[in-house]
mmCIF file of the N, C-alpha and C atoms, coordinates in Angstrom:
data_MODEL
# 
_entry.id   MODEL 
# 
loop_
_atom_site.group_PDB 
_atom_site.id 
_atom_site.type_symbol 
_atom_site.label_atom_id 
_atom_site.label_alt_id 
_atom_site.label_comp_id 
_atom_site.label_asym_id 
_atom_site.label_entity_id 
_atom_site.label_seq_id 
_atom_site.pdbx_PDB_ins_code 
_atom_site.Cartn_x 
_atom_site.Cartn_y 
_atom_site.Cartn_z 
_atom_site.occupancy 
_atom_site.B_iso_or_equiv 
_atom_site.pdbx_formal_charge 
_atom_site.auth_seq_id 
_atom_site.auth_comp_id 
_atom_site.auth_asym_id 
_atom_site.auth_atom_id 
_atom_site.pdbx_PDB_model_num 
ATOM 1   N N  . UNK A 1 1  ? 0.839   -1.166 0.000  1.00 0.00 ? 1  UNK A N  1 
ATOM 2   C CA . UNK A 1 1  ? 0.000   0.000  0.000  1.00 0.00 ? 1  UNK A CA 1 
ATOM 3   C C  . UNK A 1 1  ? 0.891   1.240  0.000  1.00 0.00 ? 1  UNK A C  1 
ATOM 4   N N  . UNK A 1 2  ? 0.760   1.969  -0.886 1.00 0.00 ? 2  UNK A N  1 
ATOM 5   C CA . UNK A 1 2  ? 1.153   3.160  -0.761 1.00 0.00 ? 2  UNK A CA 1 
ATOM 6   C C  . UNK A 1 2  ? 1.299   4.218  0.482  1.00 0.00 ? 2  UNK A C  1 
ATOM 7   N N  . UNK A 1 3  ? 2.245   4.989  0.581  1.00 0.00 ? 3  UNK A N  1 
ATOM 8   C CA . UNK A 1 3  ? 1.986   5.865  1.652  1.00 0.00 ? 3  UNK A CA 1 
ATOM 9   C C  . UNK A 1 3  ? 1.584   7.055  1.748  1.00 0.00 ? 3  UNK A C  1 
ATOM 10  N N  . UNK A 1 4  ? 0.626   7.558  2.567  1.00 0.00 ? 4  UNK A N  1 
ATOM 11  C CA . UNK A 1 4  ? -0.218  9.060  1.908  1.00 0.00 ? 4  UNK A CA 1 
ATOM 12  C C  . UNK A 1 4  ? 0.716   10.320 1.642  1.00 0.00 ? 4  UNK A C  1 
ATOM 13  N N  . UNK A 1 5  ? 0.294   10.575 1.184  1.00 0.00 ? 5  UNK A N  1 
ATOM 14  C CA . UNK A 1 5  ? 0.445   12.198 0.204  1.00 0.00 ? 5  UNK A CA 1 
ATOM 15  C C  . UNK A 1 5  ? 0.900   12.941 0.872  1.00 0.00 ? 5  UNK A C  1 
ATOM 16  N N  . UNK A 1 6  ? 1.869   13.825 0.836  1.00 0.00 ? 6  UNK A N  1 
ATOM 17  C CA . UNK A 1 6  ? 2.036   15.464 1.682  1.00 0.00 ? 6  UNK A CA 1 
ATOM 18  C C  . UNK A 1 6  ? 0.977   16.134 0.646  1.00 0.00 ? 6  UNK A C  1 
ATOM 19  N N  . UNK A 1 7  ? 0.284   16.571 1.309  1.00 0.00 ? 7  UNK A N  1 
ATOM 20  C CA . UNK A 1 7  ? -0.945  17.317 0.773  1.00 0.00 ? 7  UNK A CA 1 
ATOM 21  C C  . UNK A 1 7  ? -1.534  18.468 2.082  1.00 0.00 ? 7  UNK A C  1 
ATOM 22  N N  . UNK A 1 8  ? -1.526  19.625 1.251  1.00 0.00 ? 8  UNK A N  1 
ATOM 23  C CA . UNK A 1 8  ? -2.288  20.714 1.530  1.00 0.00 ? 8  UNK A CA 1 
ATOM 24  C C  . UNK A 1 8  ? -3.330  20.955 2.341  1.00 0.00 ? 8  UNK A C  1 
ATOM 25  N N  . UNK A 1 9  ? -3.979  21.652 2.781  1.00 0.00 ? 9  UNK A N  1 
ATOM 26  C CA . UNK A 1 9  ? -5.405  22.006 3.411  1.00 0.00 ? 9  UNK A CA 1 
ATOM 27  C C  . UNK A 1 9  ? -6.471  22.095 2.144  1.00 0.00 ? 9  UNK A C  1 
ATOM 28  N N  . UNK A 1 10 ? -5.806  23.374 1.352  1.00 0.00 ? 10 UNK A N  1 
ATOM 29  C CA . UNK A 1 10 ? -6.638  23.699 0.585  1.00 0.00 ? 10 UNK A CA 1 
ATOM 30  C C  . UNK A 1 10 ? -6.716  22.391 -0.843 1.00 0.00 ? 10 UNK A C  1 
ATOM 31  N N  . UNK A 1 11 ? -5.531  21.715 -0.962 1.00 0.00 ? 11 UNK A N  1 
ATOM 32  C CA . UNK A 1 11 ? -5.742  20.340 -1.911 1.00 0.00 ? 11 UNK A CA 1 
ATOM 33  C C  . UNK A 1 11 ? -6.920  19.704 -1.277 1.00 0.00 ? 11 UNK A C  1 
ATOM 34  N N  . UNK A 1 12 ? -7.188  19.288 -0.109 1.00 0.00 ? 12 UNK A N  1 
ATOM 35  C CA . UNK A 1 12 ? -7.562  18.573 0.565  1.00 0.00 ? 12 UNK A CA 1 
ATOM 36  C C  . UNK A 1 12 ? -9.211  18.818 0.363  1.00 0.00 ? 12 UNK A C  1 
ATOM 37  N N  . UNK A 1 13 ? -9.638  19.717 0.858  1.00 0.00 ? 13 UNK A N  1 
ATOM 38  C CA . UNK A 1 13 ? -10.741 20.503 0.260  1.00 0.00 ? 13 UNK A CA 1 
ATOM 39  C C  . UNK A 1 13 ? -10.835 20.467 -0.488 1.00 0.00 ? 13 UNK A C  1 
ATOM 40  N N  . UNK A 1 14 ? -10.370 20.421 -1.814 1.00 0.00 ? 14 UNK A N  1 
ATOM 41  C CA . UNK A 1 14 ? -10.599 20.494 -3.444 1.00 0.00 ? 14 UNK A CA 1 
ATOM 42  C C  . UNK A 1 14 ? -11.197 18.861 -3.609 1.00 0.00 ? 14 UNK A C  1 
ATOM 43  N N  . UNK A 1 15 ? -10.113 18.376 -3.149 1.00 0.00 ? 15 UNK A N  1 
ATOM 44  C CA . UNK A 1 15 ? -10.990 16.617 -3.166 1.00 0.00 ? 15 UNK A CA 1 
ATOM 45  C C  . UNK A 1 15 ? -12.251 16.307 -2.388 1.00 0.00 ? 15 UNK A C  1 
ATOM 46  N N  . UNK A 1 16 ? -12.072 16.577 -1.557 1.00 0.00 ? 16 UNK A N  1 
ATOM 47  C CA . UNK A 1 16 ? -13.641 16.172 -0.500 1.00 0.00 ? 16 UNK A CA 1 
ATOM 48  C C  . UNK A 1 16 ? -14.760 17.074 -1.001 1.00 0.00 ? 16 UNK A C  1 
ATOM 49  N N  . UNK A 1 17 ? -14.495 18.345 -1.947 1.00 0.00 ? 17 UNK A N  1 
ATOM 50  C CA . UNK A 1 17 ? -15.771 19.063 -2.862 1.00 0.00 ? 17 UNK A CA 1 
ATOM 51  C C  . UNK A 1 17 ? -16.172 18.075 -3.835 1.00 0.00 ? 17 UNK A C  1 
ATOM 52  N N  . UNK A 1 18 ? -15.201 17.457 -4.411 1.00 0.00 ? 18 UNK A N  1 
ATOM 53  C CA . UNK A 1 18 ? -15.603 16.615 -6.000 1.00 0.00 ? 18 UNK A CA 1 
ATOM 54  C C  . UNK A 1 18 ? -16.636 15.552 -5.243 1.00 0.00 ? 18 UNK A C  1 
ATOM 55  N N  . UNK A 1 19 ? -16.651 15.286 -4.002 1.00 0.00 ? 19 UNK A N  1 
ATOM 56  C CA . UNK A 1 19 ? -16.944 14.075 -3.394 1.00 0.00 ? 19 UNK A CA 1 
ATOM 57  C C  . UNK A 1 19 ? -18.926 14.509 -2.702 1.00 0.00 ? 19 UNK A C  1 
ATOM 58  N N  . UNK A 1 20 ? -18.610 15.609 -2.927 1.00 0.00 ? 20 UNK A N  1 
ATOM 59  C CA . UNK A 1 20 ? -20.381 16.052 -1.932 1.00 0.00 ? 20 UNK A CA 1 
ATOM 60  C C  . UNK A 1 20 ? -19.928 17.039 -1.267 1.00 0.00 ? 20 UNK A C  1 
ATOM 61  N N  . UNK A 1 21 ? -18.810 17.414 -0.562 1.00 0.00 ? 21 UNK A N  1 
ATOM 62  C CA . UNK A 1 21 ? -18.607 17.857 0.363  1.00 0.00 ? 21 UNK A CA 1 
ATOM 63  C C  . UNK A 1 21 ? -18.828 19.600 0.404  1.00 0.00 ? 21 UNK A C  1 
ATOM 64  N N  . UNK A 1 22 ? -19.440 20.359 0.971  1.00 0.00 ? 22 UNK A N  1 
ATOM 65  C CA . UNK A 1 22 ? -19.273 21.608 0.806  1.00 0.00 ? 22 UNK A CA 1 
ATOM 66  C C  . UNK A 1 22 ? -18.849 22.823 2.136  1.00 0.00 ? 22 UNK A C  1 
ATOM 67  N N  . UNK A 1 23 ? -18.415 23.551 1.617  1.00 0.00 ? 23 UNK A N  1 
ATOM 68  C CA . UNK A 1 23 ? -17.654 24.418 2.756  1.00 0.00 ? 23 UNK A CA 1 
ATOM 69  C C  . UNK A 1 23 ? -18.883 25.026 3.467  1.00 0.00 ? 23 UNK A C  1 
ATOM 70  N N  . UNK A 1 24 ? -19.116 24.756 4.974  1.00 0.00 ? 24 UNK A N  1 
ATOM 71  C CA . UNK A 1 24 ? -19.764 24.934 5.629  1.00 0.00 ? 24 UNK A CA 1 
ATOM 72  C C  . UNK A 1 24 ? -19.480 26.720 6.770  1.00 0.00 ? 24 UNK A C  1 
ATOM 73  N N  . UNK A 1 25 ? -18.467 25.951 7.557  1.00 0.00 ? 25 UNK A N  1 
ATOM 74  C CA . UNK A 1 25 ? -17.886 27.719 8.386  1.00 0.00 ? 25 UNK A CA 1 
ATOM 75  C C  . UNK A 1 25 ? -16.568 27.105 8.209  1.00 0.00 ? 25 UNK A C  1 
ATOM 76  N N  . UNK A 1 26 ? -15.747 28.144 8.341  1.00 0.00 ? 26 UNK A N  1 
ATOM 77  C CA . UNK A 1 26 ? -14.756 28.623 8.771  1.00 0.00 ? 26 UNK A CA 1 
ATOM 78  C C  . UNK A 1 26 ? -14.626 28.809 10.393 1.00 0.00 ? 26 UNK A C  1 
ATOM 79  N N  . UNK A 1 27 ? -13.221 27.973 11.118 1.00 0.00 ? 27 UNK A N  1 
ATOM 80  C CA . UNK A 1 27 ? -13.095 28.558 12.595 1.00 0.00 ? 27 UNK A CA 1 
ATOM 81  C C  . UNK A 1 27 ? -11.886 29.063 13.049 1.00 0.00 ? 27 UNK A C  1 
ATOM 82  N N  . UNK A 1 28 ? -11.459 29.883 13.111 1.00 0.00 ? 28 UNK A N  1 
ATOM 83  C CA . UNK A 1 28 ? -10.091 30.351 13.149 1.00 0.00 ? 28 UNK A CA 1 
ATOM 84  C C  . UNK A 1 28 ? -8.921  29.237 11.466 1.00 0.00 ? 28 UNK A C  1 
ATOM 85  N N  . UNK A 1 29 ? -8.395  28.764 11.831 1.00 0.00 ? 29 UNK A N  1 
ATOM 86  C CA . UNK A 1 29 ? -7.342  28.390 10.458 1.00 0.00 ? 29 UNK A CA 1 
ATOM 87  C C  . UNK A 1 29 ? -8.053  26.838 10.460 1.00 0.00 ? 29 UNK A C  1 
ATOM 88  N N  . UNK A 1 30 ? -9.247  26.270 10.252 1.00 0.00 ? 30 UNK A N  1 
ATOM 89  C CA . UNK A 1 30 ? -9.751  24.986 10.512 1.00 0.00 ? 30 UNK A CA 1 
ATOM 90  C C  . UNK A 1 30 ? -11.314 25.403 10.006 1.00 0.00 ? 30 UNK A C  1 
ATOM 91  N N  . UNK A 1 31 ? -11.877 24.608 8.368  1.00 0.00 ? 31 UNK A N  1 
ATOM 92  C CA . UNK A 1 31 ? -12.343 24.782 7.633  1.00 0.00 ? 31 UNK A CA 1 
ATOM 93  C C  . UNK A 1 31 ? -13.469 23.382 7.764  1.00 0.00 ? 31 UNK A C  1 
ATOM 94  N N  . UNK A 1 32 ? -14.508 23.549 8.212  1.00 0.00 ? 32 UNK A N  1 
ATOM 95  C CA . UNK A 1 32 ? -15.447 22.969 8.247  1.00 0.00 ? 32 UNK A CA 1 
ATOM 96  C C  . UNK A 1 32 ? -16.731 22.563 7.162  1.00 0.00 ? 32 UNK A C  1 
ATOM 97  N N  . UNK A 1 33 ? -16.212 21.504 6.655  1.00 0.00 ? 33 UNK A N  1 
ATOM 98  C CA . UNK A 1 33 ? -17.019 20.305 5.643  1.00 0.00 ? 33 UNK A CA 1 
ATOM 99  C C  . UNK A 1 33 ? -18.136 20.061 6.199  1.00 0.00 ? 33 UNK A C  1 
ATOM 100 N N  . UNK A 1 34 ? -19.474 19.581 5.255  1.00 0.00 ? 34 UNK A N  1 
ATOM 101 C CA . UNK A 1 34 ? -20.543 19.326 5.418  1.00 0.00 ? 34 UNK A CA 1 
ATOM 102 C C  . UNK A 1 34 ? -20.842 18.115 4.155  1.00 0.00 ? 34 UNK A C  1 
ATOM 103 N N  . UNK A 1 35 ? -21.192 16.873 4.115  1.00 0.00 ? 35 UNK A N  1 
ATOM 104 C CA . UNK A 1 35 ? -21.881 16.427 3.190  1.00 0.00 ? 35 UNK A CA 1 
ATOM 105 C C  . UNK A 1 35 ? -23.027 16.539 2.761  1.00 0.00 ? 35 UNK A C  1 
ATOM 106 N N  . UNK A 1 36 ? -23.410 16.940 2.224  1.00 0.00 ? 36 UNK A N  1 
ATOM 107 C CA . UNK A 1 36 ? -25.008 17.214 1.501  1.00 0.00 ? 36 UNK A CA 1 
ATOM 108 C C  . UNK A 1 36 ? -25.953 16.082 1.509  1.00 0.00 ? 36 UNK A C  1 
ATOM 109 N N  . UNK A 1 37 ? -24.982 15.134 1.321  1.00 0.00 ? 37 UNK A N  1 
ATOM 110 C CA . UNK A 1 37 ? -26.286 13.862 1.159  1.00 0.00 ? 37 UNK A CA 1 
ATOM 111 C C  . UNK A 1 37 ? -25.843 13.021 2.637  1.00 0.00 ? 37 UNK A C  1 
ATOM 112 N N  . UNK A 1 38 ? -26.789 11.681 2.295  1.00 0.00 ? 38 UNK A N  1 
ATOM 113 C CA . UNK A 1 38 ? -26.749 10.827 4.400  1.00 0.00 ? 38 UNK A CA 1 
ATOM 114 C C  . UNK A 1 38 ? -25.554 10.345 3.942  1.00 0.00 ? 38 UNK A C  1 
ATOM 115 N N  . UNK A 1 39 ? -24.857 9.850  4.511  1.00 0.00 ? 39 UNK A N  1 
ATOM 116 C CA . UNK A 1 39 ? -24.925 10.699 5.944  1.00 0.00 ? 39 UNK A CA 1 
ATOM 117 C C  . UNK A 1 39 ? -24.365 12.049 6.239  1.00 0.00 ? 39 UNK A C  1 
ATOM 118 N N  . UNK A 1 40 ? -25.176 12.489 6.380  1.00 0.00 ? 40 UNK A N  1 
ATOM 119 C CA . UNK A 1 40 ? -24.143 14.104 6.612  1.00 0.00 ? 40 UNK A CA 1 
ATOM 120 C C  . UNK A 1 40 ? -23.089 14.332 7.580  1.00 0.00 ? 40 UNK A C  1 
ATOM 121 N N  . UNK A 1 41 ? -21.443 14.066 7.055  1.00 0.00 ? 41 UNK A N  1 
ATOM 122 C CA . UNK A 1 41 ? -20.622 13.760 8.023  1.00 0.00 ? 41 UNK A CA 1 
ATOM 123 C C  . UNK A 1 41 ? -20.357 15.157 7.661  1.00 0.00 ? 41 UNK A C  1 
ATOM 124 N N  . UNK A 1 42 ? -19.738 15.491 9.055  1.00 0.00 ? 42 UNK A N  1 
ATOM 125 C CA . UNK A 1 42 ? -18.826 16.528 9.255  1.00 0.00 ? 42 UNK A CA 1 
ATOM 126 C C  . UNK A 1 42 ? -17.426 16.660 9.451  1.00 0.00 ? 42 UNK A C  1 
ATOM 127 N N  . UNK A 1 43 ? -16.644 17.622 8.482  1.00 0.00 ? 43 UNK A N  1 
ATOM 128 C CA . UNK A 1 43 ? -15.205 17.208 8.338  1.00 0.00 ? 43 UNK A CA 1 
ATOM 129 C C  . UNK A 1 43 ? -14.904 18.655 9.137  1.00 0.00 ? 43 UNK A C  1 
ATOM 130 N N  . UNK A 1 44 ? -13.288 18.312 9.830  1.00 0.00 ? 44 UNK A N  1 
ATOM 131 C CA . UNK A 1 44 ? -13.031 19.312 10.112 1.00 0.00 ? 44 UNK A CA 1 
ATOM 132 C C  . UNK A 1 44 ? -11.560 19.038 9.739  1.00 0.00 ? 44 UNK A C  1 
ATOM 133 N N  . UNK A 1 45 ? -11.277 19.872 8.692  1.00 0.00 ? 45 UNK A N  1 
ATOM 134 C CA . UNK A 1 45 ? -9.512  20.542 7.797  1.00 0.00 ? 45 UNK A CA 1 
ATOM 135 C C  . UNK A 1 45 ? -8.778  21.882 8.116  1.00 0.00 ? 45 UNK A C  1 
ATOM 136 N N  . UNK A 1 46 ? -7.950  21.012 8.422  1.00 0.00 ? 46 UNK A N  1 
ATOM 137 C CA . UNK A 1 46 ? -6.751  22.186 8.770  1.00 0.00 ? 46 UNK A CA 1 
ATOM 138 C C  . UNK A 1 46 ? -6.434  23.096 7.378  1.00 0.00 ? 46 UNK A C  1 
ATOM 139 N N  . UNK A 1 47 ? -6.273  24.339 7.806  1.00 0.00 ? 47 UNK A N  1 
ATOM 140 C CA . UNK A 1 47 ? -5.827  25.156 6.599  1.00 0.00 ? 47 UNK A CA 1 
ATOM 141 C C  . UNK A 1 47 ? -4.796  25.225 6.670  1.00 0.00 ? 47 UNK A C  1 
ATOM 142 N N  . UNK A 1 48 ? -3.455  24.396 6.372  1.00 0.00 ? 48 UNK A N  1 
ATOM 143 C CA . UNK A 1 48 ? -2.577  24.492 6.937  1.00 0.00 ? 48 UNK A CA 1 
ATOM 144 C C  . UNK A 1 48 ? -1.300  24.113 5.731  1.00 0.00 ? 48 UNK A C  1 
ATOM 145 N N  . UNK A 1 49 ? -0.504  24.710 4.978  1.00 0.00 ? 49 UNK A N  1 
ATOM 146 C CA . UNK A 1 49 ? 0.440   23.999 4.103  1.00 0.00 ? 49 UNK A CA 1 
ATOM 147 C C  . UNK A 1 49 ? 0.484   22.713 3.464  1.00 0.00 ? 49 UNK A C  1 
ATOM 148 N N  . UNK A 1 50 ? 0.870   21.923 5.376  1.00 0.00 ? 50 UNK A N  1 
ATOM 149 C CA . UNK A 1 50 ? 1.138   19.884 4.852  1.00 0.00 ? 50 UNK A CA 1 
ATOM 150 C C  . UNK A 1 50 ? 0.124   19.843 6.179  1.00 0.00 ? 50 UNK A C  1 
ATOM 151 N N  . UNK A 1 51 ? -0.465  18.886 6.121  1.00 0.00 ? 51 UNK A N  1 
ATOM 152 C CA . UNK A 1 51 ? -1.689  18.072 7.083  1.00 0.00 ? 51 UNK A CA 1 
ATOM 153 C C  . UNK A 1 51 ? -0.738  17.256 7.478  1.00 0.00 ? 51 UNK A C  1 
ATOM 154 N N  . UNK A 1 52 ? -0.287  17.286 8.918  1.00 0.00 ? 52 UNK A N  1 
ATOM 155 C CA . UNK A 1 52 ? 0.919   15.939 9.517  1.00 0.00 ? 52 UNK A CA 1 
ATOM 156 C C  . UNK A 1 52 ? -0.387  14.673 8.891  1.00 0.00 ? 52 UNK A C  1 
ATOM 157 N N  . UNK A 1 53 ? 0.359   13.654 8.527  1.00 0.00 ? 53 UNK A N  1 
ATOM 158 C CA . UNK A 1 53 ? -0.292  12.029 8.363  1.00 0.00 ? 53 UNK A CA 1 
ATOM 159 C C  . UNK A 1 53 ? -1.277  11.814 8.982  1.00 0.00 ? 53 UNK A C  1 
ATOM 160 N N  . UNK A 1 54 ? -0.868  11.470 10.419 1.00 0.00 ? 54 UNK A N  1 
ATOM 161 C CA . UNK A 1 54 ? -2.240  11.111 11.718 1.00 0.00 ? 54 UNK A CA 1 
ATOM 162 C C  . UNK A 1 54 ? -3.361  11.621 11.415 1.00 0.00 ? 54 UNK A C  1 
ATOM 163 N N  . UNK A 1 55 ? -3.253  13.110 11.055 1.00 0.00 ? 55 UNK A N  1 
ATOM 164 C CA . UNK A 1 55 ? -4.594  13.914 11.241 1.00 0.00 ? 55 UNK A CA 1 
ATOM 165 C C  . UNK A 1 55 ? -5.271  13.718 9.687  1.00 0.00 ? 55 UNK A C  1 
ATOM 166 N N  . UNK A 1 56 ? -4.522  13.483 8.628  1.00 0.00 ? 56 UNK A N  1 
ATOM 167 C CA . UNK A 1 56 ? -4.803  13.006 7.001  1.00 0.00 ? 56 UNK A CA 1 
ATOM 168 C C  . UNK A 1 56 ? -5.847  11.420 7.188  1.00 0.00 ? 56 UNK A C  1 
ATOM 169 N N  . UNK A 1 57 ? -4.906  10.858 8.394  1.00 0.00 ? 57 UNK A N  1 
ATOM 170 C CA . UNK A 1 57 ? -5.437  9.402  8.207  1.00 0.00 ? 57 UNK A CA 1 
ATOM 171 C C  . UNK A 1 57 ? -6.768  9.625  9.011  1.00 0.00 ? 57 UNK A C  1 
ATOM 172 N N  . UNK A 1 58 ? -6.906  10.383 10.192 1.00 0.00 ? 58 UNK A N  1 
ATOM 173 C CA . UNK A 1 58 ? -7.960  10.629 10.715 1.00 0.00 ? 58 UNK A CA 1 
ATOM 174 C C  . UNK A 1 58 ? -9.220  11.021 9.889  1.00 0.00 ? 58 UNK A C  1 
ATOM 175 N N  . UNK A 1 59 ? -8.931  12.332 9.100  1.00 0.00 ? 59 UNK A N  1 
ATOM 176 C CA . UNK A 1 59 ? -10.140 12.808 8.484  1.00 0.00 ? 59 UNK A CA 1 
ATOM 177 C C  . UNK A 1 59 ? -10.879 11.801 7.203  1.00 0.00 ? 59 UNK A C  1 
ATOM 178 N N  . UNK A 1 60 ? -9.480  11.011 6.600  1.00 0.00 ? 60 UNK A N  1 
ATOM 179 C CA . UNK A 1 60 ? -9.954  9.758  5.708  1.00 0.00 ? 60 UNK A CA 1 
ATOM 180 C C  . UNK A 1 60 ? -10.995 9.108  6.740  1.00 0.00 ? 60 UNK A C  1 
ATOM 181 N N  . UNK A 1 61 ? -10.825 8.689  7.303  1.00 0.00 ? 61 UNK A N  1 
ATOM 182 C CA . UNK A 1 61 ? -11.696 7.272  7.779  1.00 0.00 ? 61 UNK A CA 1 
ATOM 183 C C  . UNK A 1 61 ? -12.704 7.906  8.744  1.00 0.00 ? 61 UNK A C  1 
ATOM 184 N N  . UNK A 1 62 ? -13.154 9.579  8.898  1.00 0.00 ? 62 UNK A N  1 
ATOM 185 C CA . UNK A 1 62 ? -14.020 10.663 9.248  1.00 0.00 ? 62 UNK A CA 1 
ATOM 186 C C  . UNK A 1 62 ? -14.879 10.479 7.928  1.00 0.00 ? 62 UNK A C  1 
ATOM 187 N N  . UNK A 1 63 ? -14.427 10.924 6.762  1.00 0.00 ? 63 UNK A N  1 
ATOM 188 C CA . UNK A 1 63 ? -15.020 10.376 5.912  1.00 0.00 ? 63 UNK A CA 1 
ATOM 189 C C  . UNK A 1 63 ? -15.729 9.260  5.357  1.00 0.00 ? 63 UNK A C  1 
ATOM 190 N N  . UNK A 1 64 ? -15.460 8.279  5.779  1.00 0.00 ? 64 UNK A N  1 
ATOM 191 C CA . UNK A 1 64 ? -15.802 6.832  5.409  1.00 0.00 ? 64 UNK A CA 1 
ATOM 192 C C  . UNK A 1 64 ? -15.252 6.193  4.326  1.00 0.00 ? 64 UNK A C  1 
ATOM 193 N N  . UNK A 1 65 ? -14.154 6.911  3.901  1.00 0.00 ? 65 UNK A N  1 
ATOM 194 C CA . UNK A 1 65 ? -13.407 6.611  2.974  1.00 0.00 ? 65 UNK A CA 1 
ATOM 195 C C  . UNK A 1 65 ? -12.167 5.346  3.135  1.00 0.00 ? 65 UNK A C  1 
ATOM 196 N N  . UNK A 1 66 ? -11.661 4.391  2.341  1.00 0.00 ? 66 UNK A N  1 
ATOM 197 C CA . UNK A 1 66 ? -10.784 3.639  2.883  1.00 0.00 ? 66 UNK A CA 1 
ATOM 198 C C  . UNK A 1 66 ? -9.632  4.196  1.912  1.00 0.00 ? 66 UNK A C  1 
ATOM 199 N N  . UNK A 1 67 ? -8.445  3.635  2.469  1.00 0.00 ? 67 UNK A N  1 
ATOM 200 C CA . UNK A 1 67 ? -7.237  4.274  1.394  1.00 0.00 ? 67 UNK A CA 1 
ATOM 201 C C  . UNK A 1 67 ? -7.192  4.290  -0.415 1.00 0.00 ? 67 UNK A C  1 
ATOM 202 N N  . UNK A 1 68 ? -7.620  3.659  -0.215 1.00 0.00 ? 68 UNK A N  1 
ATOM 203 C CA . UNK A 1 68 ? -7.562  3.206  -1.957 1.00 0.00 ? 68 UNK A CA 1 
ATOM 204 C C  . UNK A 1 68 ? -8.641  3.929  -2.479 1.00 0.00 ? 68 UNK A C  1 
ATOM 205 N N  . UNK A 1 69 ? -9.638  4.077  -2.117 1.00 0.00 ? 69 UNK A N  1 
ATOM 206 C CA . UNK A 1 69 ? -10.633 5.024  -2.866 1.00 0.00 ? 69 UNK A CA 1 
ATOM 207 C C  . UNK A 1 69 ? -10.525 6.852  -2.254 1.00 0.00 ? 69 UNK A C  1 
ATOM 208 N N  . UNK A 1 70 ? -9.293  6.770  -1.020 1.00 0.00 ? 70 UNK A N  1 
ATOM 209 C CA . UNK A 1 70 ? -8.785  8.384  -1.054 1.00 0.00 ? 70 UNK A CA 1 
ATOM 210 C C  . UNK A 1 70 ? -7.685  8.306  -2.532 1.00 0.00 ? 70 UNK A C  1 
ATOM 211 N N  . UNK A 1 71 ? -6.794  7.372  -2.496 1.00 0.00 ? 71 UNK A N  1 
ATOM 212 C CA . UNK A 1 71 ? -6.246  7.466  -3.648 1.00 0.00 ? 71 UNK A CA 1 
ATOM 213 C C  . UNK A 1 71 ? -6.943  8.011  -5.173 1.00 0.00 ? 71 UNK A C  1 
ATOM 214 N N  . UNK A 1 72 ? -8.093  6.648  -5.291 1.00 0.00 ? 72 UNK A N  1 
ATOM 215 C CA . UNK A 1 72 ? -8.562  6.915  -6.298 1.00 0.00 ? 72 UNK A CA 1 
ATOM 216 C C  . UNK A 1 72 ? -9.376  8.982  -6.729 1.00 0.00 ? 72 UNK A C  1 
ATOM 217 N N  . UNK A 1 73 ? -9.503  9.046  -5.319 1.00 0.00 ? 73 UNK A N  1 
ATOM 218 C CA . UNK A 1 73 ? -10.170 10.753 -5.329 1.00 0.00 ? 73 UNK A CA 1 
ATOM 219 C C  . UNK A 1 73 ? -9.386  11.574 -5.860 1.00 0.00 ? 73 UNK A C  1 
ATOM 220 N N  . UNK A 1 74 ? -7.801  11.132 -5.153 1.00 0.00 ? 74 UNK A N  1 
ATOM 221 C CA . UNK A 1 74 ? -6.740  12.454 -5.425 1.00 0.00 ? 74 UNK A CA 1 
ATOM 222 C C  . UNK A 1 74 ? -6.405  12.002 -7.000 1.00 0.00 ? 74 UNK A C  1 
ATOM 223 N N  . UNK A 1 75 ? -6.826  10.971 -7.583 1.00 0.00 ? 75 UNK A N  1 
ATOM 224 C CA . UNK A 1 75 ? -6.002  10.793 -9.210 1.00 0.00 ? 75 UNK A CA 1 
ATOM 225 C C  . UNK A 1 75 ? -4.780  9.868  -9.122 1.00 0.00 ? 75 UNK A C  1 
ATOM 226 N N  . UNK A 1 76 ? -4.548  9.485  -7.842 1.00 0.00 ? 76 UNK A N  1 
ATOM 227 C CA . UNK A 1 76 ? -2.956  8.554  -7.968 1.00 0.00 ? 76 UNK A CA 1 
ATOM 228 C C  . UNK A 1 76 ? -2.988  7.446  -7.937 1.00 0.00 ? 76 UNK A C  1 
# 
């Protein structure tokens, strides 16, 4: 298995939009996701350069997403 991405805040967001996801509030530098359809999970993304791993692997599986279909989201 591959190992995740150094990826962005704002990359990060760009993928979880293609997915349902839409920008809900803003809270200080931490950008709050909404899914539109059920289940309506709530994401919460750092606006932050690089997302350390832990917190990447966290919001994946916040999502309900498993690795391979975050892969398949980002194109790799």
């Amino acid at each position: 298995m591959p190992k995740l991405p150094t990826i962005s805040g704002k990359d990060l967001i760009k993928a979880f939009t293609g997915i349902g996801y839409k920008i809900d509030h803003q809270t200080g530098s931490h950008i709050i996701l909404r899914n539109s359809t059920p289940p309506h999970r709530r994401l919460t993304v750092p606006n932050h350069k690089e997302i350390a791993k832990g917190t990447l692997r966290a919001i994946i599986r916040q999502a309900g997403l498993s690795r391979e279909e975050f892969f398949e989201l980002l194109g790799k």
